[in-house]
C-alpha positions as CSV (number, residue, x, y, z in Angstrom):
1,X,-34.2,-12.9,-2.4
2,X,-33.1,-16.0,-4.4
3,X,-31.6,-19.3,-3.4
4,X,-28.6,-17.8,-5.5
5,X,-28.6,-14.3,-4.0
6,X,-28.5,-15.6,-0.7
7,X,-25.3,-18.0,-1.5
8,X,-23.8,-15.0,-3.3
9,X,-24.5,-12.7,-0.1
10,X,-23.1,-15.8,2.2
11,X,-20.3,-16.6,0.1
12,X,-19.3,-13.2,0.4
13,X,-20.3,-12.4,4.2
14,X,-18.3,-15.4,5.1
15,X,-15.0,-14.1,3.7
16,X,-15.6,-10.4,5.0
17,X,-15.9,-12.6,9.1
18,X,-12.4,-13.8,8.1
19,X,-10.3,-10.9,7.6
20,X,-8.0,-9.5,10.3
21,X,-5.1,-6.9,10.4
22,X,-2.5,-9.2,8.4
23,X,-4.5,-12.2,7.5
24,X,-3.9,-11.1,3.4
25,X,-4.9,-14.9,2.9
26,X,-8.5,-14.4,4.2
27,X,-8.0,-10.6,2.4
28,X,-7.3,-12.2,-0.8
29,X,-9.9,-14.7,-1.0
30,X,-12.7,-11.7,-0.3
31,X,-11.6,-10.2,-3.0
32,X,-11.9,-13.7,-5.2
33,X,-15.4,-13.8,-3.9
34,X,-16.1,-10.3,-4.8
35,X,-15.0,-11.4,-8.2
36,X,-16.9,-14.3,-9.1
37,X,-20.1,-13.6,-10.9
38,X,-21.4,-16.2,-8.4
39,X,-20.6,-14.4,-5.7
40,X,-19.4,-11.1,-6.1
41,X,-23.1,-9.5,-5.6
42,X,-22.7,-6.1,-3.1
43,X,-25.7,-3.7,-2.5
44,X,-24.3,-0.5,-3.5
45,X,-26.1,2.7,-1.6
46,X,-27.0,5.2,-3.6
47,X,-27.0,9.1,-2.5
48,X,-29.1,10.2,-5.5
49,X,-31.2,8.7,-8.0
50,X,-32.4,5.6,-8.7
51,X,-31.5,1.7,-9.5
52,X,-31.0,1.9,-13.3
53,X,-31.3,5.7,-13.9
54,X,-29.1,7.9,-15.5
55,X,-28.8,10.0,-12.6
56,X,-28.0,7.4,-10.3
57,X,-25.2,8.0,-8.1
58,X,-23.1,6.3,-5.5
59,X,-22.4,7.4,-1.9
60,X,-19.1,8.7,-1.1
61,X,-16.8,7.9,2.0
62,X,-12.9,9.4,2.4
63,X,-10.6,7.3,5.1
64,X,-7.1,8.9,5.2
65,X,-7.5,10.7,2.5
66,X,-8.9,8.1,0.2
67,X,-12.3,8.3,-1.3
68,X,-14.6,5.2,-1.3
69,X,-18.3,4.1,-2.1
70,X,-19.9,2.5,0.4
71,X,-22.2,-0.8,0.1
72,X,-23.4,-3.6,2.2
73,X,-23.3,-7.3,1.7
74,X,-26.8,-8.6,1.4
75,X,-30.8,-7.0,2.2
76,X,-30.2,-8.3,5.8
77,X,-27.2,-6.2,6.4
78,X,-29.0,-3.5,4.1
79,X,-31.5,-3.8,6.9
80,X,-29.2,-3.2,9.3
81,X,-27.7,-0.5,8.2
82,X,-31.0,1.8,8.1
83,X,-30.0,3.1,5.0
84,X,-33.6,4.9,4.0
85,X,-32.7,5.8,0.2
86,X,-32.4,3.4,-2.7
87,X,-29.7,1.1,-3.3
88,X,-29.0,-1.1,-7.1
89,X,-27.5,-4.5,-6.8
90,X,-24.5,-5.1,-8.7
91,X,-21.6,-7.6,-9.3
92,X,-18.2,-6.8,-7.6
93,X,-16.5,-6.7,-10.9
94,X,-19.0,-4.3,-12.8
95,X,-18.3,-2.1,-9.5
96,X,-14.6,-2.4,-9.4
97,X,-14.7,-1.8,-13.2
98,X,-16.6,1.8,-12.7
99,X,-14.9,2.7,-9.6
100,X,-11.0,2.1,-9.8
101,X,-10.4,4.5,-12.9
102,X,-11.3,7.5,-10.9
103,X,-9.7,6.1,-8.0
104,X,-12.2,5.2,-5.6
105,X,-12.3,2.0,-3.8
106,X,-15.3,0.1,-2.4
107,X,-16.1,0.3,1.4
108,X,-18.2,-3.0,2.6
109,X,-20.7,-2.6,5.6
110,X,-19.7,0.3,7.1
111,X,-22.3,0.5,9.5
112,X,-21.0,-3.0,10.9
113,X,-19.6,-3.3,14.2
114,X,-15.4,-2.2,13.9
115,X,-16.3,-0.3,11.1
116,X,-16.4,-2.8,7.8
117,X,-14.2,-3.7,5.5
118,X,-12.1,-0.8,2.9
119,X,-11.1,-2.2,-0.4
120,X,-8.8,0.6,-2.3
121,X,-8.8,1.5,-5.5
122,X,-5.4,-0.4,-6.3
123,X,-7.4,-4.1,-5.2
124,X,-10.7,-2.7,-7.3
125,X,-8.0,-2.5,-10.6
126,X,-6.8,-6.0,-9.7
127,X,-11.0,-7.2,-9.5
128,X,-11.2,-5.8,-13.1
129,X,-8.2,-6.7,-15.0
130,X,-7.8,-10.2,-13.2
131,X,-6.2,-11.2,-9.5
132,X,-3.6,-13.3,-10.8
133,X,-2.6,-10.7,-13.3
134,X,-1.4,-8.7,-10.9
135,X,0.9,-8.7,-7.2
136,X,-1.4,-9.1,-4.4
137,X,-0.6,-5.9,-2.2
138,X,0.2,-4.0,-0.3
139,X,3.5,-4.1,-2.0
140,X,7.2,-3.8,-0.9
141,X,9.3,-2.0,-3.6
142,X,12.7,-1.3,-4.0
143,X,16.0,-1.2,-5.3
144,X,17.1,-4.5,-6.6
145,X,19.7,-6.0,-4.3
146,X,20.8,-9.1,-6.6
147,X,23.3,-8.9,-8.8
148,X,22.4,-10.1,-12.5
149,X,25.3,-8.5,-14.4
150,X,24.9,-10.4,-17.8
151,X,20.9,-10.6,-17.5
152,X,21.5,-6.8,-17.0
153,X,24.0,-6.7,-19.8
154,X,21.8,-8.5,-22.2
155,X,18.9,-6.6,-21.8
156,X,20.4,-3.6,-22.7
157,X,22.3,-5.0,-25.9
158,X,19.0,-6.0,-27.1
159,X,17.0,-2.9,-26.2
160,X,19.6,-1.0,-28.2
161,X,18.9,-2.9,-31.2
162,X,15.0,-2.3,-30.3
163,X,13.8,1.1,-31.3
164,X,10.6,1.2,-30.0
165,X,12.7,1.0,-26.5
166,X,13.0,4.4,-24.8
167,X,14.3,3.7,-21.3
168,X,14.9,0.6,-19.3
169,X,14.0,0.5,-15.3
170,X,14.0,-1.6,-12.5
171,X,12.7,-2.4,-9.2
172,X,12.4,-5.5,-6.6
173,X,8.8,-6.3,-5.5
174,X,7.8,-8.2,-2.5
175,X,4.0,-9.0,-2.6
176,X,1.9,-9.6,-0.2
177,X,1.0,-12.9,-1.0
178,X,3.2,-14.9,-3.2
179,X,7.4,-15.2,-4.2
180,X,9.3,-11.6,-4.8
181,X,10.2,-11.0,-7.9
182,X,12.5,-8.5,-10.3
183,X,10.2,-5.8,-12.6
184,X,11.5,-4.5,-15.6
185,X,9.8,-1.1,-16.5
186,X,9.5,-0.2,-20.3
187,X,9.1,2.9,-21.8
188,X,8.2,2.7,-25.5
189,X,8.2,5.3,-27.9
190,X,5.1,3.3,-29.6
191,X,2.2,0.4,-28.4
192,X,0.8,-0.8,-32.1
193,X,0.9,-4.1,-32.3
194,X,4.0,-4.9,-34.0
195,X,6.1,-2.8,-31.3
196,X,4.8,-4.9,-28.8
197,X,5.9,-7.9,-30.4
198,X,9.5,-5.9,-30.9
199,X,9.3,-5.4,-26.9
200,X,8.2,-9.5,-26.5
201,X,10.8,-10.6,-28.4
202,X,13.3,-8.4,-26.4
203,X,12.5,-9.7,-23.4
204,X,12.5,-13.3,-24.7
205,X,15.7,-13.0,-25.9
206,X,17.1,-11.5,-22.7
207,X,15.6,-13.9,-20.2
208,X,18.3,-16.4,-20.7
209,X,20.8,-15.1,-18.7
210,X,18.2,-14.9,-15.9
211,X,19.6,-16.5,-13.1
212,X,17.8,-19.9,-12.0
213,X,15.3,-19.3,-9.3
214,X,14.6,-15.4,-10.2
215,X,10.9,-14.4,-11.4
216,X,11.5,-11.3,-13.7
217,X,8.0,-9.4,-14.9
218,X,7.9,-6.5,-16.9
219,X,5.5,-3.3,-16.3
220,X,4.4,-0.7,-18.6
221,X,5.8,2.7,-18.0
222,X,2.9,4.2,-19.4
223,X,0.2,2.7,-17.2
224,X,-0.9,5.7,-14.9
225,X,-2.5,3.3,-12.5
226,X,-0.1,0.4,-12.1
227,X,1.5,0.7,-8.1
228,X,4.8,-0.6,-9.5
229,X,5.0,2.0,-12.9
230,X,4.3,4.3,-10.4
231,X,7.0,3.4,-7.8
232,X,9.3,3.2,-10.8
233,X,8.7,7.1,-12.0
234,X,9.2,8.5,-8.7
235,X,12.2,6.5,-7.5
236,X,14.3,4.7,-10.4
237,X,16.1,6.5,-12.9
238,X,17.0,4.2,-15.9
239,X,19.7,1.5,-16.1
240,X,19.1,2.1,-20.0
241,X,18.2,5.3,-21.7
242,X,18.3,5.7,-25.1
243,X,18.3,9.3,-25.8
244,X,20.7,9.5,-22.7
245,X,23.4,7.5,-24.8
246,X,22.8,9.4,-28.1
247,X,23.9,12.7,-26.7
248,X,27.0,14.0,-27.1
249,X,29.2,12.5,-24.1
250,X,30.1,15.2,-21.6
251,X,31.5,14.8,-17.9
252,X,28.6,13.3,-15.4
253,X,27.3,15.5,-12.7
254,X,27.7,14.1,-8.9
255,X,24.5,12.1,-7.9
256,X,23.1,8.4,-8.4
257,X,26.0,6.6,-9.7
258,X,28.4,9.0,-9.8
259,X,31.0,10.2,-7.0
260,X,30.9,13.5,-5.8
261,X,33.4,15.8,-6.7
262,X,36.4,15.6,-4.9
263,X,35.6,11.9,-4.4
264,X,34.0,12.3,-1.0
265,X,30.8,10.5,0.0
């Protein structure tokens, strides 16, 4: 191996030593190392084929449910592991690149002692599209509990006079790592270019009633893989809905906002 392969293998070996249950400090800078071209090398095990061949493919592990491919850290730990079939070495963010669409994380040195290191899918998708780009997780999410009426009341004056703008939700995230912050999630009719800068504008004409202190972000409704677009489907129903106000207006049934009838809780 190289002088540079062995700092790569270290660089990254050294980081792996560091994380604990909760240390998402030491977690976060592994997956910086796995990142860096200078650093992010991982031996990837491969259960058929060979390094480079069309029919080369990855080994496949499932924790809790959860599929991964494993890999080791260096040729010592390759070594170790007694893996007897071929292997390809491969940056950290080619792998998180081929991996995280289909879901699969990346499992490093699972033949170690405790069992290695997992890294979902979720923390693969950050790799690829850029850590600071997105909240370190795991993530907290919820209903907002701060009240920003004219922020609120702003936004949808402005979304109203935004076609593109389907629906409007919202959700508080607490990151792992890093200040809490309010999401916006949009759901656009349309993505070309000039809606987006329709949507951008929106946004940076609503900001100003933001209270001081309060991170807002927005999140693509559309994005099938982003934690927080997801969280929004499942649990938010809109704060603004465009089709919602262009019906005809008819008595609202009992349920999230609305009393029950009778007026009983």
């Amino acid at each position: 191996m190289s002088a540079s392969g062995t700092a790569a293998a270290g660089q990254v070996e050294h980081m792996l030593r560091q994380v604990t249950p909760g240390r998402y400090d030491a977690y976060e800078s592994l997956l910086r190392a796995l990142a860096a071209p200078d650093s992010g090398q991982v031996w990837m095990l491969l259960w058929h084929g060979q390094a480079g061949s069309p029919d080369a493919q990855y080994g496949n592990m499932e924790v809790d449910g959860h599929g991964y491919a494993p890999c080791v850290t260096s040729a010592q730990e390759l070594s170790a592991s007694g893996w007897n079939r071929s292997y390809e070495v491969v940056d950290g963010l080619e792998v998180a690149r081929a991996l995280f669409p289909d879901r699969f994380g990346l499992w490093l040195n699972p033949h170690a002692p405790g069992g290695g290191v997992g890294i979902p899918w979720l923390d693969l998708r950050r790799i690829a599209t850029g850590l600071d780009r997105q909240p370190a997780g795991p993530l907290r999410l919820s209903e907002p509990a701060i009240e920003t009426p004219q922020f609120y009341a702003l936004l949808t004056q402005n979304a109203h006079r935004t076609p593109v703008v389907r629906s409007l939700r919202r959700a508080w995230v607490q990151p792992a790592l890093g200040a809490p912050y309010l999401a916006i999630g949009l759901d656009v009719y349309d993505t070309s270019p000039p809606a987006v800068g329709a949507v951008r504008a929106m946004m940076q004409q609503s900001v100003g009633a933001v209270p001081d202190g309060l991170a807002v972000s927005t999140v693509a409704m559309s994005d099938a893989l982003d934690p927080v677009a997801m969280w929004l489907r499942s649990n938010a129903r809109p704060f603004y809905d465009r089709e919602a106000h262009a019906a005809p207006a008819q008595a609202p049934a009992a349920g999230y906002g609305y009393p029950p009838a009778g007026g009983r809780y």
